[in-house]
Backbone bond lengths (Angstrom), bond angles and torsions (degrees), N, CA, C in turn:
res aa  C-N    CA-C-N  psi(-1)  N-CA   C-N-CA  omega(-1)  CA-C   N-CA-C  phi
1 X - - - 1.460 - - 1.519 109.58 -
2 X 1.075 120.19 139.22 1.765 125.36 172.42 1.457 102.53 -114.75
3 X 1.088 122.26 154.87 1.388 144.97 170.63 1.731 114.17 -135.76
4 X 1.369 85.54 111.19 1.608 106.25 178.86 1.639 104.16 -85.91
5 X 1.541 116.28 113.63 1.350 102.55 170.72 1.967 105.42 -112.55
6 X 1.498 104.53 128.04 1.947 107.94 -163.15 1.607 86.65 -98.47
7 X 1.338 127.33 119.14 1.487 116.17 149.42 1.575 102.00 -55.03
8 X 1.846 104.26 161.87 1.494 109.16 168.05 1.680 115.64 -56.78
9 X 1.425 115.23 -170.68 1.392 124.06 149.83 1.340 132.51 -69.92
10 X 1.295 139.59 -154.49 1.124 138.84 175.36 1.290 113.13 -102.73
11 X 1.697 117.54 109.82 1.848 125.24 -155.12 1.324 87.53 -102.30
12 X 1.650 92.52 173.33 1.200 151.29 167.67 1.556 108.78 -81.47
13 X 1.227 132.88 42.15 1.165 127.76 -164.48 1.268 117.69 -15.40
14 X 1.418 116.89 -66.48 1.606 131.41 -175.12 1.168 111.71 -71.26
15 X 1.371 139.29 9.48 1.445 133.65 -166.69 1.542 91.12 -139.31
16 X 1.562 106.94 -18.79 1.708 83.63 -173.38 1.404 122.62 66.99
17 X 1.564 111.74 59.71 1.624 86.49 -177.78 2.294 74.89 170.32
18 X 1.239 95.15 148.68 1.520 96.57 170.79 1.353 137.31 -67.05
19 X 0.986 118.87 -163.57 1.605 111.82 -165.38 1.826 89.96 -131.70
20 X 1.493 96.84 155.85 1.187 99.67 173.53 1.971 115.84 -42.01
21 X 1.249 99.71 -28.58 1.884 97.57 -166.80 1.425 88.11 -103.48
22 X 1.297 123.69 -22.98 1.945 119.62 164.66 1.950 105.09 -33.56
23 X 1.690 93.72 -69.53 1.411 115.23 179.46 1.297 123.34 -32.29
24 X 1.703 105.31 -57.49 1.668 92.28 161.24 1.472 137.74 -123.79
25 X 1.688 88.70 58.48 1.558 95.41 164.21 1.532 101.96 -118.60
26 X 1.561 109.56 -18.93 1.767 106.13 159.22 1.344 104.27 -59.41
27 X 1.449 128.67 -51.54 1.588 142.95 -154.72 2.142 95.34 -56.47
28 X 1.258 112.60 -29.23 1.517 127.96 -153.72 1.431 94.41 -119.44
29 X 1.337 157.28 25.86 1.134 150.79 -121.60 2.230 87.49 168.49
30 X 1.114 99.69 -75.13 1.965 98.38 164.12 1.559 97.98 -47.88
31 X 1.444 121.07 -70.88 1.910 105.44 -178.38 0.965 111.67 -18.29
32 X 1.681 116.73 -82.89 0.909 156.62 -165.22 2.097 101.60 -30.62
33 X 1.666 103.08 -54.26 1.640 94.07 -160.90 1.676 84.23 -101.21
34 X 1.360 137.24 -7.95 1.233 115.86 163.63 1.277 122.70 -19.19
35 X 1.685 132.10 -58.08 1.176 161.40 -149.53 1.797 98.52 -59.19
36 X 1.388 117.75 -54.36 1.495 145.01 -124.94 1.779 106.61 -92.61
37 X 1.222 123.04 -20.84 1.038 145.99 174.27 1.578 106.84 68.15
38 X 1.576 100.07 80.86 1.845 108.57 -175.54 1.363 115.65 -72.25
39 X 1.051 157.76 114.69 1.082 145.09 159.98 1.387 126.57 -69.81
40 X 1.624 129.44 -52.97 1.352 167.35 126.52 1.547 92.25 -23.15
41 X 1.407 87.88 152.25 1.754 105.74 143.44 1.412 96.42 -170.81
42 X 1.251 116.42 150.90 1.854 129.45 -162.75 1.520 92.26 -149.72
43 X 1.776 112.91 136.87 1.353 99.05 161.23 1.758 83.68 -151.90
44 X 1.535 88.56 170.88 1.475 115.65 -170.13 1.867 103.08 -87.75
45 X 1.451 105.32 126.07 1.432 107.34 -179.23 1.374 136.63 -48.24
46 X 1.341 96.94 -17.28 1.912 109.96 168.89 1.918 103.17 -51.44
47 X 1.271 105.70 137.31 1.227 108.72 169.47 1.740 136.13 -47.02
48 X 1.343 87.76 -33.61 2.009 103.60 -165.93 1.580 80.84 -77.51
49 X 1.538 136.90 -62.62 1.678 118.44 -174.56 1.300 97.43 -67.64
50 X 1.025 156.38 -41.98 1.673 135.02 -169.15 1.421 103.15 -53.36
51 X 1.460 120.92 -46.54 1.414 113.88 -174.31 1.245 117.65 -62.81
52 X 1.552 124.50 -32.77 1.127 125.92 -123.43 2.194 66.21 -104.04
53 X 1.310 93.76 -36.15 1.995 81.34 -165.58 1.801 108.15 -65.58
54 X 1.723 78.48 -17.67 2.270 69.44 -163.38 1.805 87.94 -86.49
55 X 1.197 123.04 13.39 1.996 97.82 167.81 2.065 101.96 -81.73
56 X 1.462 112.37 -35.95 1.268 120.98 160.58 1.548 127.70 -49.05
57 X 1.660 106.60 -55.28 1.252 102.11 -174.19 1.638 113.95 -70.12
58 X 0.993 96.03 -44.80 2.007 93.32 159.80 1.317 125.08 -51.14
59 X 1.025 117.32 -36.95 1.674 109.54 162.57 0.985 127.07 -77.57
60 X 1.986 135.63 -29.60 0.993 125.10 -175.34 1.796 105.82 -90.16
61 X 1.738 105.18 -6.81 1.397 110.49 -168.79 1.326 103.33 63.00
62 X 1.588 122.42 81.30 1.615 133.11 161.79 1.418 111.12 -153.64
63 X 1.287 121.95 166.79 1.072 130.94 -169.53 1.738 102.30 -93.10
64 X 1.458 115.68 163.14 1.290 109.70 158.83 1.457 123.20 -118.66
65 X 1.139 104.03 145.08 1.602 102.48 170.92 1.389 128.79 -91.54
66 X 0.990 152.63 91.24 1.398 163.09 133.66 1.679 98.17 10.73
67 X 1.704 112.17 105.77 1.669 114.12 153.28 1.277 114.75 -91.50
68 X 1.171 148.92 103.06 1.511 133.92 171.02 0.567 140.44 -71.36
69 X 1.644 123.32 13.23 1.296 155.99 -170.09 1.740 99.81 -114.16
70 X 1.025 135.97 -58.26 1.547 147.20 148.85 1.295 98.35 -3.58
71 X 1.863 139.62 -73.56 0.915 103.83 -168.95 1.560 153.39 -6.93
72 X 1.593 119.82 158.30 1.095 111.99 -178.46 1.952 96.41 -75.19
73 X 1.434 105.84 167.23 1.702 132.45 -178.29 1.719 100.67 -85.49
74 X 1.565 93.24 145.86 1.297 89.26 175.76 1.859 85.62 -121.23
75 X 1.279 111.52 -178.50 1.497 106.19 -156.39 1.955 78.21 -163.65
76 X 1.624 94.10 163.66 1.183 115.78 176.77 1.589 124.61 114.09
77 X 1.092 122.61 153.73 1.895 119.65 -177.33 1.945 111.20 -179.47
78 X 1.316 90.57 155.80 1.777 95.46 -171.83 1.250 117.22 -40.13
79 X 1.111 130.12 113.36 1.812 126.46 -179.20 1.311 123.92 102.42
80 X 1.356 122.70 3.33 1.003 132.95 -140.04 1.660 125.03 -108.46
81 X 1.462 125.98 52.30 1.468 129.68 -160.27 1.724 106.69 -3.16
82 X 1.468 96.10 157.38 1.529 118.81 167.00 1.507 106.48 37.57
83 X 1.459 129.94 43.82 1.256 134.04 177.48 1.500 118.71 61.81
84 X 1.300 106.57 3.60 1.966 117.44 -177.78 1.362 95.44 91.23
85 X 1.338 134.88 5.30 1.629 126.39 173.53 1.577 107.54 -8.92
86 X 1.125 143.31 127.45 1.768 114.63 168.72 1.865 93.00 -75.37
87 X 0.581 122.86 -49.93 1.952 142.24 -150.95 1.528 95.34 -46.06
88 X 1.635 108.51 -50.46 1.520 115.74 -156.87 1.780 99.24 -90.66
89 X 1.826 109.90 -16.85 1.450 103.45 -165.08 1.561 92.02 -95.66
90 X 0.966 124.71 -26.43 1.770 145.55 -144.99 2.482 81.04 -80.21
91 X 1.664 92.94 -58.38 1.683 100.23 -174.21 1.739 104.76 -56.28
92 X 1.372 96.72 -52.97 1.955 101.68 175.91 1.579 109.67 -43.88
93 X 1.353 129.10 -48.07 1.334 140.04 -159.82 1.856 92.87 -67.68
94 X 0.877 117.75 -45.65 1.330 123.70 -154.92 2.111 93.65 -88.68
95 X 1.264 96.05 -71.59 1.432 95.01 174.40 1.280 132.72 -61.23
96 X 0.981 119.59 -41.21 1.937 128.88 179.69 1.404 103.03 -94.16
97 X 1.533 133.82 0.64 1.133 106.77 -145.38 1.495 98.79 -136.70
98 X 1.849 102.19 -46.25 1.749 114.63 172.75 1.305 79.18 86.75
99 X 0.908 152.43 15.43 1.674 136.89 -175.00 1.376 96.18 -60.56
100 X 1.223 114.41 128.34 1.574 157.13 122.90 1.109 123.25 -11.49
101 X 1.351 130.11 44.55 1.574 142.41 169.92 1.650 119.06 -44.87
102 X 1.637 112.35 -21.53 1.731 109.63 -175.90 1.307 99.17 -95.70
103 X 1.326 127.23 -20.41 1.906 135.04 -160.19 1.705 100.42 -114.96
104 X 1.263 120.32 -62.43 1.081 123.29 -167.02 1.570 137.44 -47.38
105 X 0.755 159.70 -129.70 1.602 168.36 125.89 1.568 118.93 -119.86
106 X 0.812 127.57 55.49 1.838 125.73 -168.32 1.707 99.84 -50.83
107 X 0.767 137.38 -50.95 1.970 131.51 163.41 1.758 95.95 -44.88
108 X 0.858 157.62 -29.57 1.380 140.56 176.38 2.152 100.27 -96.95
109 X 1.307 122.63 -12.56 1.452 114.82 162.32 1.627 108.10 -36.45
110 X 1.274 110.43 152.12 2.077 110.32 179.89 1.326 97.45 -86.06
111 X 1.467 120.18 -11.99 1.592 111.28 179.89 1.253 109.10 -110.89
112 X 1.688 116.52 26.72 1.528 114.56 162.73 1.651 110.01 -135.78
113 X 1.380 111.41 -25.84 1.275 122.15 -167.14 1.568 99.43 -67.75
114 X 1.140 138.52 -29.03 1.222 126.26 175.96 1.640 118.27 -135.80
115 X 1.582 91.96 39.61 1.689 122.31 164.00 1.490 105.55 -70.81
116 X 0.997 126.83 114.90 1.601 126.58 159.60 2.035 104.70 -58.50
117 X 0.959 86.04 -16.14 1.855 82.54 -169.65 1.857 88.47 -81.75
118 X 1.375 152.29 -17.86 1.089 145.47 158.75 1.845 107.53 -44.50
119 X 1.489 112.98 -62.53 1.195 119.00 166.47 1.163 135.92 -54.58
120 X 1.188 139.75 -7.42 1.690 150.96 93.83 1.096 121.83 -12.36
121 X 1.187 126.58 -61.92 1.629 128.69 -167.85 1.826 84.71 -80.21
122 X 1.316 140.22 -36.23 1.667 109.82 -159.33 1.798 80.14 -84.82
123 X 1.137 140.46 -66.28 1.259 138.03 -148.46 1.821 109.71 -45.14
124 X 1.765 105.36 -33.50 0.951 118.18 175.93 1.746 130.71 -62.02
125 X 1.490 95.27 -50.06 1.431 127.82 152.13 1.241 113.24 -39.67
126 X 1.187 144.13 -94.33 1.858 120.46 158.19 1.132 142.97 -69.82
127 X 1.356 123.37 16.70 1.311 111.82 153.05 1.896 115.20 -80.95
128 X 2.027 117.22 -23.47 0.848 90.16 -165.04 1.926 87.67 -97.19
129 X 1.124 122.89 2.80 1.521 115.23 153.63 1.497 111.85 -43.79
130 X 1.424 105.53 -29.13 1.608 94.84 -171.43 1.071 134.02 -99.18
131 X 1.840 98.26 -6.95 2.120 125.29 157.31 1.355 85.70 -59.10
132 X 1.713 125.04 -67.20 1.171 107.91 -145.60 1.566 115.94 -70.77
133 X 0.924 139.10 5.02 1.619 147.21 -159.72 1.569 91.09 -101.89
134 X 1.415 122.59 -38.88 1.108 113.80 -167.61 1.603 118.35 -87.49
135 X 1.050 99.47 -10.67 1.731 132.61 175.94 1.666 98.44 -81.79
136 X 1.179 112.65 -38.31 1.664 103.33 175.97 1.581 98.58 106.28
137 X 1.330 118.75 40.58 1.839 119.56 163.19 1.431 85.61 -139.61
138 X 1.372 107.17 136.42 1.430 120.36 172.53 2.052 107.82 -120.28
139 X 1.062 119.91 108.66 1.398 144.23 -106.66 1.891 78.42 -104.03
140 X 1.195 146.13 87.43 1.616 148.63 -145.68 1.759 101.26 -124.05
141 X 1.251 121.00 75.96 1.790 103.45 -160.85 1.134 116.93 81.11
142 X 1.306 123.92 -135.19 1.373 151.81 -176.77 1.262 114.56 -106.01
143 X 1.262 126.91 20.76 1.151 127.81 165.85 1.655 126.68 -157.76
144 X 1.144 168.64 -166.01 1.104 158.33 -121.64 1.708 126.29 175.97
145 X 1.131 101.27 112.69 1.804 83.21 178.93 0.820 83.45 -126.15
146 X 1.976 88.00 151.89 1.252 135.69 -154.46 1.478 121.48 -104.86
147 X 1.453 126.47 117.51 1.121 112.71 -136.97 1.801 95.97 -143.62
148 X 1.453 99.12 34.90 1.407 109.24 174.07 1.633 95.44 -162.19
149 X 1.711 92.03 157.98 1.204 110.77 176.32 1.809 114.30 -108.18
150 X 1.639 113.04 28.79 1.688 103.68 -140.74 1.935 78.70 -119.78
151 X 1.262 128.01 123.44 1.069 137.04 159.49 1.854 107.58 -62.16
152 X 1.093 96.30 148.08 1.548 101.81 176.40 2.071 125.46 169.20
153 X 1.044 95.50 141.28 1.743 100.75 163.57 1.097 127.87 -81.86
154 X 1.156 122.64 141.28 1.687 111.96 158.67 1.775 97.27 -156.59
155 X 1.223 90.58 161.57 1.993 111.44 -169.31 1.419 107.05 -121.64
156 X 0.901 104.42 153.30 1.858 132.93 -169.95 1.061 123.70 -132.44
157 X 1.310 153.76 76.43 1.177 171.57 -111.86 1.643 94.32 -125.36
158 X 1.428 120.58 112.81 1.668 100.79 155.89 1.651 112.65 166.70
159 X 1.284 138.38 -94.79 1.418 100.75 -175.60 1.423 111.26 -161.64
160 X 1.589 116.79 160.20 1.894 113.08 -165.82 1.656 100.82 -49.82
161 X 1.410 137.37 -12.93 1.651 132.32 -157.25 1.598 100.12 -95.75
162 X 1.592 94.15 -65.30 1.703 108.26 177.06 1.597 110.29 -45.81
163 X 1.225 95.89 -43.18 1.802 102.88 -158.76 1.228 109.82 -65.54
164 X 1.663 104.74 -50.57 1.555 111.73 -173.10 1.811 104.16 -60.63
165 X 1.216 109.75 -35.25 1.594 101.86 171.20 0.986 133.07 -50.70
166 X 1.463 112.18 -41.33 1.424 125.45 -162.91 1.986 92.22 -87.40
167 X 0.892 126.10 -45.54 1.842 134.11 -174.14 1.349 83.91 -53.04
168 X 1.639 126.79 -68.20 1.460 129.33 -174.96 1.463 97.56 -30.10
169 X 1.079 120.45 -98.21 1.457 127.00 -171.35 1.241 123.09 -47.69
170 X 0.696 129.22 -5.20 1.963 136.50 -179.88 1.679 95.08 -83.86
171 X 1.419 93.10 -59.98 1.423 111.77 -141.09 1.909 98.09 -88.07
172 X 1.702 108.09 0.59 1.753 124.13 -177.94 1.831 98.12 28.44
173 X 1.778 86.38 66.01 1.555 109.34 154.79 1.441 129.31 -128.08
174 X 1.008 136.52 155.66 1.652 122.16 -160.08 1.841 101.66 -78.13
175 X 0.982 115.37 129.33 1.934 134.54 -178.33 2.038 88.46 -35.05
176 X 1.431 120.06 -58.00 1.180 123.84 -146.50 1.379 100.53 -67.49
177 X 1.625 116.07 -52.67 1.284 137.69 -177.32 1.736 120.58 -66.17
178 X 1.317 112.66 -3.08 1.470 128.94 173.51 1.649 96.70 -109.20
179 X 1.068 134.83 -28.89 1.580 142.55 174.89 1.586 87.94 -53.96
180 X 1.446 127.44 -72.90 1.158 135.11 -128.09 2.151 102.04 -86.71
181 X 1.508 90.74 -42.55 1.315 114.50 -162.48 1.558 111.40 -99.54
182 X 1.071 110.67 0.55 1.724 113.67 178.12 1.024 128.62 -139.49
183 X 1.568 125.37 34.71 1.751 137.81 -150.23 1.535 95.49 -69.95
184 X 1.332 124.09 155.29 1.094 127.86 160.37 1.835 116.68 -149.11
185 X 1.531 104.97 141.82 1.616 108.11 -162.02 1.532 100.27 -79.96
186 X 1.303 104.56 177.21 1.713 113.95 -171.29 1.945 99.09 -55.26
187 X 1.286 93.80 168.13 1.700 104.89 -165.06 1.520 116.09 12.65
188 X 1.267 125.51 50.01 1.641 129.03 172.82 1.959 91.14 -74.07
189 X 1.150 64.64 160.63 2.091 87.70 -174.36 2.004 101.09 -102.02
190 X 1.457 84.63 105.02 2.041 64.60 170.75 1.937 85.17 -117.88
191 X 1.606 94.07 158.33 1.726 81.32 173.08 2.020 92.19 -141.63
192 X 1.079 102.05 119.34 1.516 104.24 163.77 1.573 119.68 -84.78
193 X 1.192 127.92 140.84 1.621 117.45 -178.14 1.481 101.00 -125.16
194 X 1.406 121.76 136.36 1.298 136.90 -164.75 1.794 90.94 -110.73
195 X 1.164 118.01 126.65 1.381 115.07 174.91 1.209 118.37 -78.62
196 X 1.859 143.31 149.58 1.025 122.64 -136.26 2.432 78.19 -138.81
197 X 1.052 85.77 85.45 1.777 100.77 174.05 1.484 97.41 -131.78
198 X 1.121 120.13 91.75 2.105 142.32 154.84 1.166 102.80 -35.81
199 X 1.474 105.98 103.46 1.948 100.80 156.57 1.970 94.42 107.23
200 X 1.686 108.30 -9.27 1.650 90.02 165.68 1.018 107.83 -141.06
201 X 2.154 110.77 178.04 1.243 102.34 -169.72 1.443 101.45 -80.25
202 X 1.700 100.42 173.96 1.798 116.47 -178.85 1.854 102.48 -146.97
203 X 1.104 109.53 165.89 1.255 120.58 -178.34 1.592 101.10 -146.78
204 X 1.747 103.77 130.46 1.662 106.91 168.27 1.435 106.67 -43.40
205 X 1.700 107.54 148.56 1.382 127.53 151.82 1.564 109.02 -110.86
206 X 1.054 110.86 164.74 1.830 138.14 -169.16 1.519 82.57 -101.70
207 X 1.060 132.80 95.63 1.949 143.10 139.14 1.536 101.76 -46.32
208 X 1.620 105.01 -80.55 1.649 116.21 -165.25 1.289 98.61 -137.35
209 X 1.197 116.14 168.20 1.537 134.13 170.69 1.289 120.56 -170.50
210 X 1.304 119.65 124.38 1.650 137.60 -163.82 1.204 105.54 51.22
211 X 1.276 114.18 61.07 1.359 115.46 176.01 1.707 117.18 -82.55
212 X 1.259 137.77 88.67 1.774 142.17 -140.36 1.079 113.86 -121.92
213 X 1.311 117.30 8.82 1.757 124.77 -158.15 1.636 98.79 -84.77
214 X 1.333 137.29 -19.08 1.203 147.42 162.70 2.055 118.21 -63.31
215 X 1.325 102.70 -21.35 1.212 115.93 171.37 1.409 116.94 -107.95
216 X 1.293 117.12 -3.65 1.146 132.71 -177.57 1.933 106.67 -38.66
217 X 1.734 125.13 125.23 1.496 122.39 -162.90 1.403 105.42 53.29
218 X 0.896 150.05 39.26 1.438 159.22 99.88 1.891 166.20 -93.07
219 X 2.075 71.26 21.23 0.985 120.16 -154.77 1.191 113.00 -142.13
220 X 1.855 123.32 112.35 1.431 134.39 -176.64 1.680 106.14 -78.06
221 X 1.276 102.60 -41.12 1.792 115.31 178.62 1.251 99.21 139.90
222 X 0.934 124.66 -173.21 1.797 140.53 172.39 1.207 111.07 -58.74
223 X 1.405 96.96 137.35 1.421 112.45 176.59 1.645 108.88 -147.81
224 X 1.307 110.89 152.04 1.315 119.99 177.43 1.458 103.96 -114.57
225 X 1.339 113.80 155.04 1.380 129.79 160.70 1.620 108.56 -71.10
226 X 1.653 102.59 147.60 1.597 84.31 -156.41 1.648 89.42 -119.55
227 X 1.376 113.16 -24.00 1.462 122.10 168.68 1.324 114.49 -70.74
228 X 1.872 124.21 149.72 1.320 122.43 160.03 1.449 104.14 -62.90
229 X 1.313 105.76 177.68 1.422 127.47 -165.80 1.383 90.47 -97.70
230 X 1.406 140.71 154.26 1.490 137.99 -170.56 1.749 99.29 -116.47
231 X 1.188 147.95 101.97 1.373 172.03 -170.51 0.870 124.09 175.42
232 X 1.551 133.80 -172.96 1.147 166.54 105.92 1.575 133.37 -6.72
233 X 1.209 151.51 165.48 1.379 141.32 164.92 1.219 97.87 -110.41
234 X 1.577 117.71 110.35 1.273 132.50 -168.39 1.821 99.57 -39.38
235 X 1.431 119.24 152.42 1.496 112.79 -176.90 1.804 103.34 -102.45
């Protein structure tokens, strides 16, 4: 099984919804996964990935599914530099800091331990344990048994906060250290492939990642959202 996960296009933050050059780097981004043989398509309820999945789902002719859990992360907590940014604290940790990602505890860091954006990444962490269960990998540690024999694609539509969580946990890498070390620009192509052997364990492989050559001149480079997300922590 592979899993295509598409960040959105380039939004409208405050409007929720893409930008004229959002429009056609989703529009170039459907080309682009035409190729890939989707079966699935999943997107995150924020507006900018809904758009960005239905320029795809119209081309491949599929429906989408709504995760509500996908949303983008909201981040931040009492004391907490640069509003709890993870992106800007995640670069400090590494640069100012040498932090210790193989020894350390980064959930006990003072600029994560009472990050609401930690509580994102666990909520995130089993709900999409619970896509994958239904997909036929039942998610055991750091690795996965495989509990189908059915080859297949499916796509994920949704955003640098959600995403980097979910790669964190797939991929049993620390949330902060995938912030810093794995950026990817609007609709980049990452594709993980789950090997499809019934009855043993498996572990994701890295296919592609930031794959942008489809946005290629439509594209400033990476960017992060620099504001929290304004909600709730989904219940």
């Amino acid at each position: 099984m592979r899993i295509i996960f598409v960040r959105h296009g380039e939004p409208d933050y405050e409007k929720d919804c893409l930008t004229e050059t959002g429009k056609k780097q989703a529009a170039a981004a459907a080309v682009r996964l035409e190729r890939e043989g989707i079966t699935e398509i999943y997107s995150s309820p924020n507006g900018r990935a809904a758009q960005t999945a239905g320029f795809t789902a119209e081309r491949l002719g599929l429906p989408v599914e709504t995760l509500d859990y996908m949303h983008e992360i909201s981040w931040g907590g009492p004391g907490i530099p640069e509003e709890g940014h993870p992106w800007t604290l995640s670069d400090w940790m590494i640069t100012r800091e040498d932090f210790d990602f193989y020894h350390a505890d980064w959930r006990q860091h003072p600029w994560f331990r009472d990050n609401v954006a930690v509580q994102y990444q666990n909520r995130l962490a089993a709900e999409f344990d619970a896509l994958l269960l239904r997909q036929g990998y039942r998610h055991e540690g750091t690795r996965y048994l495989c509990e189908t024999d059915r080859q297949k694609t499916i796509a994920v539509f949704s955003h640098g906060g959600s995403g980097a969580c979910v790669l964190a946990h797939l991929l049993a890498l620390p949330f902060p250290y995938v912030c810093t070390v794995m950026p990817y620009d609007f609709t980049s192509v990452i594709i993980l492939e789950f090997p499809v052997c019934k009855g043993e364990y498996v572990h994701p492989r890295i296919e592609l990642f930031n794959d942008c050559a489809h946005i290629r001149g439509l594209s400033d480079g990476i960017k992060f959202q620099k504001d929290s997300e304004p909600g709730e922590l989904p219940g």
